[in-house]
Each structure stands twice: as C-alpha cells, then as structure tokens.
N, C-alpha and C positions, 0 to 999 in steps of 0.2 A: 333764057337767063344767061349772064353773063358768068365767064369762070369769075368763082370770089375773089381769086388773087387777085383779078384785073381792080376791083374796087379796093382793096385791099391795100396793093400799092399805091394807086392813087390816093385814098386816103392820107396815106402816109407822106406823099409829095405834099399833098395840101397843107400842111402840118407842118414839113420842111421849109415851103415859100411862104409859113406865117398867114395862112389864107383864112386861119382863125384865130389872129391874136385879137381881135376886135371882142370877141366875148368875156363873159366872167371867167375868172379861174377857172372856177367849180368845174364850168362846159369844159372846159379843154384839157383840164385834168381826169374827167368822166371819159372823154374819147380816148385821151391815153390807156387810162385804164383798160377800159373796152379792147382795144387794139390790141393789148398786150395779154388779154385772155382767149382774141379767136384764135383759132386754129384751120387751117387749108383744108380741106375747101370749105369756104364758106355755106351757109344754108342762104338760102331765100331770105329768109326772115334777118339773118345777120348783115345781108350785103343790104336792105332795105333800110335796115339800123345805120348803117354807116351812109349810106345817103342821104340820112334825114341830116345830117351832118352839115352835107354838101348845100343844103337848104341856106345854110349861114356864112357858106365863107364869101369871102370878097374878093372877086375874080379879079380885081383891078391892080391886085397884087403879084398876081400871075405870069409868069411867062407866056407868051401866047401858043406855044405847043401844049403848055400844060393845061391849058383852059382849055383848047381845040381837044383835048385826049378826054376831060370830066365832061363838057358840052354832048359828045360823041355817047360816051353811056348814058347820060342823062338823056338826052335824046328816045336812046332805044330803050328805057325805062315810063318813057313818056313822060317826064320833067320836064320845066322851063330850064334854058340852059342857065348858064349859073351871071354872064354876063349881064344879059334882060332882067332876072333877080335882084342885082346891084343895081340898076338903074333904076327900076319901078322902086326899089326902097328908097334912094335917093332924093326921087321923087315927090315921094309921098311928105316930105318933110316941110 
C-alpha cells in the first residue's frame, strides 16, 4: 500500500488542475468535505475512497507529470490508468 499522503496530495492536485469540475456540485463538494476530514496517514479503506474519485476525473485536463504521477498509483493499485478511462468513456458515446 501506498503512504496515504502520496494519494492524499494527489487528490488534492486533481482538484487544483480542475480534473473534477465535470461533475455535480454535490460530488465535488463531498470530496472537499472528505479531504478536509482525513487525517495522515491515511487507512486502506480512506486512500480507496479517494480513488474511487480518481475513477472520474478527466485526465485531459492534466499536466502530463501529473497524470504520469495518478497513472503510476493507479497502476500499483491495479486500476485503469486514468488516460484510457477518458477515452473509453468518450467512446462510448
């Protein structure tokens, strides 16, 4: 498992580069929330929560380091990187 911080921050960049303005309010007001109740280190179960997150942003908004850095945990979480997510939903439309 990864240290929580590592998700943690990243989160938080995500959020920064707008990688979830695409959703409702409600969602991006609930991850705020969220964020502003964990505490270091995270649990298992907390940095899972904050990845179900990462399920929805749109990497195409990204800086390409900052994608290559969520990609990367994604990866050793065994997710789809966040890239191929944007695309196959695109797709699907």
């Amino acid at each position: 498992m990864l240290p929580g911080k590592t998700v943690l921050s990243l989160t938080t960049d995500l959020l920064a580069f707008s990688a979830f303005s695409h959703l409702k309010d409600e969602q991006v007001s609930s991850l705020h929330h969220l964020i502003f109740r964990l505490q270091e280190p995270l649990t298992v179960i907390q940095q899972k929560l904050l990845l179900s997150f990462w399920t929805h942003a749109d990497g195409s908004v990204l800086p390409a380091q900052l994608l290559h850095r969520c990609n990367m945990v994604l990866q050793q979480y065994g997710r789809m990187p966040m890239g191929e997510l944007y695309v196959e939903e695109g797709t699907e439309y």
